[in-house]
Biotite code that builds the C-alpha atoms (Angstrom):
import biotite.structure as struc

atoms = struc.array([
    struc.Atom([-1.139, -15.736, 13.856], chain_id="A", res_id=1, res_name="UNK", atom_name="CA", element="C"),
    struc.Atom([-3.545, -12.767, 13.159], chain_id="A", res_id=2, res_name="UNK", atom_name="CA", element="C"),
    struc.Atom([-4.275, -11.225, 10.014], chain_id="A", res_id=3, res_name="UNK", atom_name="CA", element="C"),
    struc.Atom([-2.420, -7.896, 9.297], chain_id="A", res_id=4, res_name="UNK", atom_name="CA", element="C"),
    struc.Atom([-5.021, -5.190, 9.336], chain_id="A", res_id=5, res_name="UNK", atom_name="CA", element="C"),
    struc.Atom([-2.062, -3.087, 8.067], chain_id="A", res_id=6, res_name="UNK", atom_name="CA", element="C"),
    struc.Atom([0.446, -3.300, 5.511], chain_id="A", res_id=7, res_name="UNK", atom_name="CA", element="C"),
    struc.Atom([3.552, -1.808, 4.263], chain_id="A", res_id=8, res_name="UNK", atom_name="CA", element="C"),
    struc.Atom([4.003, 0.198, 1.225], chain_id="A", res_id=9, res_name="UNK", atom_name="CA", element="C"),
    struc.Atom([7.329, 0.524, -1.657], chain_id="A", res_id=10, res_name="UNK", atom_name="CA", element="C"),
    struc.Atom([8.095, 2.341, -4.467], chain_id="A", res_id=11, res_name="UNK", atom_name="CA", element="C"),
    struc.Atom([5.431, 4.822, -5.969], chain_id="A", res_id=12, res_name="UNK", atom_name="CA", element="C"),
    struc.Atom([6.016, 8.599, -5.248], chain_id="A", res_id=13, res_name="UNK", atom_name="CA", element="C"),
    struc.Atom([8.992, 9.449, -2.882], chain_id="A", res_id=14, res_name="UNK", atom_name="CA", element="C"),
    struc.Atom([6.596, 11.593, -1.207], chain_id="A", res_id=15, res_name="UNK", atom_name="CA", element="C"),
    struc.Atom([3.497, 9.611, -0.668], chain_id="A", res_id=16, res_name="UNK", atom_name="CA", element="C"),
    struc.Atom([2.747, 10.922, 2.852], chain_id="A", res_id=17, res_name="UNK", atom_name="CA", element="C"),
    struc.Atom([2.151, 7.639, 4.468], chain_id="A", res_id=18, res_name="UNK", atom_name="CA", element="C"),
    struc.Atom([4.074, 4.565, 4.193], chain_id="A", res_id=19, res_name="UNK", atom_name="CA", element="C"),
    struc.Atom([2.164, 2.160, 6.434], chain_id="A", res_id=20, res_name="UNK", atom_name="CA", element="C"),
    struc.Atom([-1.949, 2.132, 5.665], chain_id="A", res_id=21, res_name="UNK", atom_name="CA", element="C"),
    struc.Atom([-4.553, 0.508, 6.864], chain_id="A", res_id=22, res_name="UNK", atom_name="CA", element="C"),
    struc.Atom([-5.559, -2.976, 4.562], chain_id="A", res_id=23, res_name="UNK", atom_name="CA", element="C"),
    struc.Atom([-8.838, -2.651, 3.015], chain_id="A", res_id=24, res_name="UNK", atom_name="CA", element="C"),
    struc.Atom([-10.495, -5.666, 2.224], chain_id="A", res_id=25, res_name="UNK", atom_name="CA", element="C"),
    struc.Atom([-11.492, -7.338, -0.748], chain_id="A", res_id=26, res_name="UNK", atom_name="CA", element="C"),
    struc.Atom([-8.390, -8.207, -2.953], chain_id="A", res_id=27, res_name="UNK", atom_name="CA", element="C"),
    struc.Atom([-4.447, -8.040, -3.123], chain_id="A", res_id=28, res_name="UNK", atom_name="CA", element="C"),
    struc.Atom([-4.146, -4.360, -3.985], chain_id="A", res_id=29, res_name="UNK", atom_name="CA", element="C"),
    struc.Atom([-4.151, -1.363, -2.170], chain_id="A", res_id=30, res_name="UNK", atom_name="CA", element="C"),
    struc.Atom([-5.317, 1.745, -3.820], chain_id="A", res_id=31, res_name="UNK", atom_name="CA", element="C"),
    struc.Atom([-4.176, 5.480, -2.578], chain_id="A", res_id=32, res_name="UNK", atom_name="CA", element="C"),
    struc.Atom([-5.628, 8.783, -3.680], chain_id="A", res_id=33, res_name="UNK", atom_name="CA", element="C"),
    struc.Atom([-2.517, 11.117, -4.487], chain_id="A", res_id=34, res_name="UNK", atom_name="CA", element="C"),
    struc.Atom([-2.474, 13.951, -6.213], chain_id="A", res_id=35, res_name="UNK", atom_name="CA", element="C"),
    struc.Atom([-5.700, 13.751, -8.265], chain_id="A", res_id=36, res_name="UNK", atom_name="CA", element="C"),
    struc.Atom([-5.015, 10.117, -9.212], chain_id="A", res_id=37, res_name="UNK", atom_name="CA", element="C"),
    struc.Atom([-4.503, 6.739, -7.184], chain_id="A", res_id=38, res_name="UNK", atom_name="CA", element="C"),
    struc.Atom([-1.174, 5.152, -6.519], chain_id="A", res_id=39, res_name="UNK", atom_name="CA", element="C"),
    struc.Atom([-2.179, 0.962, -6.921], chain_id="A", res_id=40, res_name="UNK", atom_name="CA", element="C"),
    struc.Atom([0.253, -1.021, -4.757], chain_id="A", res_id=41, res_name="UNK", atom_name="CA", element="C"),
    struc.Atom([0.043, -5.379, -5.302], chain_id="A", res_id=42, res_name="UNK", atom_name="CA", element="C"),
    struc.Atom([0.709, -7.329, -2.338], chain_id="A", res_id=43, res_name="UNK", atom_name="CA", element="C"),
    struc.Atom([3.463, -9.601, -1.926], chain_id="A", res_id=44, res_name="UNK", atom_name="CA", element="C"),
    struc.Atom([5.084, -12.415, -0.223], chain_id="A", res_id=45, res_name="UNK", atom_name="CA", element="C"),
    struc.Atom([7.044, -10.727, 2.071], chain_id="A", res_id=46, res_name="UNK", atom_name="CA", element="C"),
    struc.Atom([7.191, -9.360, 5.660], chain_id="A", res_id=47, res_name="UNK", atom_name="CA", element="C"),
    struc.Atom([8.855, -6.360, 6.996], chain_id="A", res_id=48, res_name="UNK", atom_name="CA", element="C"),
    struc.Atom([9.570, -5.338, 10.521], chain_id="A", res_id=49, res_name="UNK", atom_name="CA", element="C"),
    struc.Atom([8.343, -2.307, 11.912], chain_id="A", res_id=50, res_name="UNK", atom_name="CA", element="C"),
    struc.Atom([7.287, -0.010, 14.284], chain_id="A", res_id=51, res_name="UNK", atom_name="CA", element="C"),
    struc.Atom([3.972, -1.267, 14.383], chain_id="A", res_id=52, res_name="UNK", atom_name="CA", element="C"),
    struc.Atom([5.220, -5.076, 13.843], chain_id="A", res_id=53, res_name="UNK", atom_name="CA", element="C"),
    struc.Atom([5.943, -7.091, 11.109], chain_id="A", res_id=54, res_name="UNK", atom_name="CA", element="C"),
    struc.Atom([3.736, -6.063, 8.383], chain_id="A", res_id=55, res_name="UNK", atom_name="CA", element="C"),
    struc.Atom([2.914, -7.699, 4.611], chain_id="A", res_id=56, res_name="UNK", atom_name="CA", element="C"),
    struc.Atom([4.817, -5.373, 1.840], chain_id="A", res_id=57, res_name="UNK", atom_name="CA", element="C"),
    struc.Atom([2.629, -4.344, -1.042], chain_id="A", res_id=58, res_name="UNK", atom_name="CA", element="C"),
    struc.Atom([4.422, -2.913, -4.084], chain_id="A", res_id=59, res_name="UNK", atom_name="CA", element="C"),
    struc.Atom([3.785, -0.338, -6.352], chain_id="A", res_id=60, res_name="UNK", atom_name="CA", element="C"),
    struc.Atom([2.720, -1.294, -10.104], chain_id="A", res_id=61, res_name="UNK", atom_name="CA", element="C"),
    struc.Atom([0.745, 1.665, -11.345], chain_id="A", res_id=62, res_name="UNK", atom_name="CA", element="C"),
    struc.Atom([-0.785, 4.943, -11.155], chain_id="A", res_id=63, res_name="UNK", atom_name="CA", element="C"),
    struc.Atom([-4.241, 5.680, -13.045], chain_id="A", res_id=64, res_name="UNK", atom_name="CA", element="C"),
    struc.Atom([-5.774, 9.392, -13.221], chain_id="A", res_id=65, res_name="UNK", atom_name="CA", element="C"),
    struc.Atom([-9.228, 10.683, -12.010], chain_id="A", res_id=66, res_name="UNK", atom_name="CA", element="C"),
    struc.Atom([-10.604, 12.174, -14.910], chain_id="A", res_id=67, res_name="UNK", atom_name="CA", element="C"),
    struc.Atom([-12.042, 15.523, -14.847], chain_id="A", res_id=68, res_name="UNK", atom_name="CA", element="C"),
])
C-alpha cells in the first residue's frame, strides 16, 4: 500500500477552511496557520474514507499563538 501524502483533519476550529491537507513530512503532527496562530493536529491510528480515499485522521491537541 502507498503512503498517504494526505491526511484527514478533527476537532480544532469549526471553521478551519480545509479539512483534508496535504502531509508534510518529518513527524506525526500537522501544523496549520489560522488566524494569526497554528492549529497542531497529532496523527492517529485510524483511517477514514473519503472523497479522495481512505486517508490517516490526525487530531487536534493544541493551538499556540504567533507572537507579535
Amino acid at each position: 500500500m502507498a503512503k498517504a501524502t494526505k491526511a484527514v483533519l478533527e476537532g480544532g476550529p469549526e471553521d478551519l477552511p480545509e479539512r483534508i491537507v496535504p502531509l508534510t513530512p518529518p513527524g506525526p503532527d500537522i501544523k496549520i496557520p489560522f488566524r494569526g496562530g497554528y492549529e497542531h493536529f497529532k496523527e492517529t491510528d485510524r483511517q477514514r474514507d473519503t472523497k479522495e480515499g481512505e486517508l490517516p485522521v490526525y487530531e487536534w491537541w493544541e493551538r499556540t499563538e504567533v507572537p507579535g
